[in-house]
VMD Tcl script that draws the C-alpha trace (Angstrom):
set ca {
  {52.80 68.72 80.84}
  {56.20 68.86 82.05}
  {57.65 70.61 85.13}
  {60.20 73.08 85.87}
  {61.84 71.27 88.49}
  {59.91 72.72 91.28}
  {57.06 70.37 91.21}
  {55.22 73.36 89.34}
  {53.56 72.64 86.03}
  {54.58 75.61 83.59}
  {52.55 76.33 80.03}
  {49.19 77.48 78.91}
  {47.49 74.96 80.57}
  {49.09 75.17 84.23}
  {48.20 78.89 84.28}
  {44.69 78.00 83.29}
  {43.67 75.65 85.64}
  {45.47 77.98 88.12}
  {43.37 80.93 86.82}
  {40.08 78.61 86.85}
  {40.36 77.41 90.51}
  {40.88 81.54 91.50}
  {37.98 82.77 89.58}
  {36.40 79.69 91.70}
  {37.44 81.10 95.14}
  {36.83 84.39 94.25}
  {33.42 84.30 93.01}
  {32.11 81.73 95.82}
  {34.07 84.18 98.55}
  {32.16 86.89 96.74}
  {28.63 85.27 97.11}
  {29.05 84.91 100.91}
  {29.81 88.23 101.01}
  {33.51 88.19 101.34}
  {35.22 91.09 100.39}
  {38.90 89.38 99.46}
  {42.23 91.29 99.79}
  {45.25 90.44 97.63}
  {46.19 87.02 96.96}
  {49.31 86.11 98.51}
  {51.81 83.30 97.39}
  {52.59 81.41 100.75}
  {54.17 78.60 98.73}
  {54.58 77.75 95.79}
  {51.62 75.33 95.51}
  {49.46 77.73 98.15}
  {48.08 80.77 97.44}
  {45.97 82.39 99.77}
  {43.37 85.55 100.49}
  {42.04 86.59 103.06}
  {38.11 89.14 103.90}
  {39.10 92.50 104.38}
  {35.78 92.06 106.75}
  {36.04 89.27 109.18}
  {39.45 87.66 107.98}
  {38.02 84.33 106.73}
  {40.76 83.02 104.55}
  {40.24 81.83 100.64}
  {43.52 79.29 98.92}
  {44.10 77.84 95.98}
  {46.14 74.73 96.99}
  {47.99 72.04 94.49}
  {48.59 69.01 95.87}
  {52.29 67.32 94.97}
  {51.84 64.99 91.99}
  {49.06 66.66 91.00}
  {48.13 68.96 87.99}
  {44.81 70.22 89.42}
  {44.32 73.06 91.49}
  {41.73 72.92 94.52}
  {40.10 75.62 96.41}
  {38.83 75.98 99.94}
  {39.01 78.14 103.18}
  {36.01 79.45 105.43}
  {34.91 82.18 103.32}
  {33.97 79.69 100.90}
  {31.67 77.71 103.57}
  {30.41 80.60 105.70}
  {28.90 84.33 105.68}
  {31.19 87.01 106.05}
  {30.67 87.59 109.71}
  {30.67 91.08 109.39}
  {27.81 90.98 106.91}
  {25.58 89.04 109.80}
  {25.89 91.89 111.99}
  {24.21 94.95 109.27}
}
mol new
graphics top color blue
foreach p $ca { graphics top sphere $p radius 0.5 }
foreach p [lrange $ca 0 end-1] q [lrange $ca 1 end] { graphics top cylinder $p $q radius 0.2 }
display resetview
């Protein structure tokens, strides 16, 4: 895979695994009952969401050099704070 000269990866694939590691924050935010806003683009390897509830962030991070996309944040680790107090 070749790069655009931003350290980006471009094609079918990049968009993939960026796709696959979203669905992965999303749906792990989602079962700790995060309710996520929209994602922003705080770089351009860093995307980022955060609860509409308690504010726990979700982000999709790519690391230089790298063609795989990681996730992480609070809301993936904790219970949406909010949801603790019902």
């Amino acid at each position: 895979m070749g790069t655009n000269g931003k350290n980006r990866p471009y094609g079918e694939l990049g968009k993939q695994l960026y796709v696959d590691a979203l669905e992965r924050g999303e749906l792990a935010a989602r079962r700790n009952g995060h309710i996520l806003g929209v994602w922003q683009q705080v770089d351009e390897r860093l995307h980022a969401s955060l609860c509409k509830a308690c504010g726990a962030m979700v982000r999709v991070a790519r690391p230089a050099h790298q063609e795989r996309w990681r996730t992480g944040g609070r809301a993936l680790k904790q219970t949406c704070l909010l949801e603790q107090v019902l």
